[in-house]
C-alpha positions in Angstrom: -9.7 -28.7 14.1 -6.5 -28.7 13.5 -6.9 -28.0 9.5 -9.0 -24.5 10.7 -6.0 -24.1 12.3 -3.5 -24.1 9.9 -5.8 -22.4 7.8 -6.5 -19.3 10.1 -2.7 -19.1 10.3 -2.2 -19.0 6.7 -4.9 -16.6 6.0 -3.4 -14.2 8.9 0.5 -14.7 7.3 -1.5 -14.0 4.2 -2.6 -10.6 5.5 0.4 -9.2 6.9 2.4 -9.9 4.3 -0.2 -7.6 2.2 -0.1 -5.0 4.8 3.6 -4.6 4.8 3.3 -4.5 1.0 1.0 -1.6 1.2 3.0 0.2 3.6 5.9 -0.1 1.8 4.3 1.5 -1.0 3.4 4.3 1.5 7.1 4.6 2.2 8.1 4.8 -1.3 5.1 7.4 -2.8 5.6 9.3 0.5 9.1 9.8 -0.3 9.0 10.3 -3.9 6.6 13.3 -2.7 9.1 14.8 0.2 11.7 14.5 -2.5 9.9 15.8 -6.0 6.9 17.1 -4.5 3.3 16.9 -6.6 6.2 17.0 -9.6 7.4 14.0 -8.9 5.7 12.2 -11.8 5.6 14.9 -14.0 6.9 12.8 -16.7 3.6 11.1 -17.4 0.0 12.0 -18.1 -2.1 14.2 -15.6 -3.9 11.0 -14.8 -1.2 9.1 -14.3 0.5 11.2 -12.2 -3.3 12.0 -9.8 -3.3 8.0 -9.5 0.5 7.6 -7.8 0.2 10.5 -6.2 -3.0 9.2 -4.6 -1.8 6.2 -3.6 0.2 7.4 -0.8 -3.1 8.0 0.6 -5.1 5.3 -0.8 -1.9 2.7 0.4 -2.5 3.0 4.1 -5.6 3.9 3.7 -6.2 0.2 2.3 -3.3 -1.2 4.8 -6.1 -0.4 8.0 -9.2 -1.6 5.8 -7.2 -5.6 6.1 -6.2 -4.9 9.8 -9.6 -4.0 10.7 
């Protein structure tokens, strides 16, 4: 018992350690668009730039999905 213990424990430090990850990256894509606005990346490829600018979406987006 005391193993599934330790081990639920782990796997729930394990979890919010990627949530806070993710939402960090929310904070940082977020601001990057407040500041430079869909431009932001406009130094790289179209692609490139759809797939960060995405991620402020996709980043909480994923943060709920490990909550829940």
């Amino acid at each position: 018992m005391i193993a599934l213990a330790a081990s639920a424990r782990a796997l729930r430090v394990f979890q919010v350690v990627w949530v806070i990850g993710f939402l960090v990256g929310t904070t940082t894509h977020t601001a990057d668009l407040i500041v430079g606005g869909v431009n932001a990346y406009s130094d790289f490829p179209l692609g490139v730039r759809l797939f960060w600018v995405s991620l402020a979406f996709l980043d909480p987006a994923t943060a709920a999905l490990i909550i829940f």
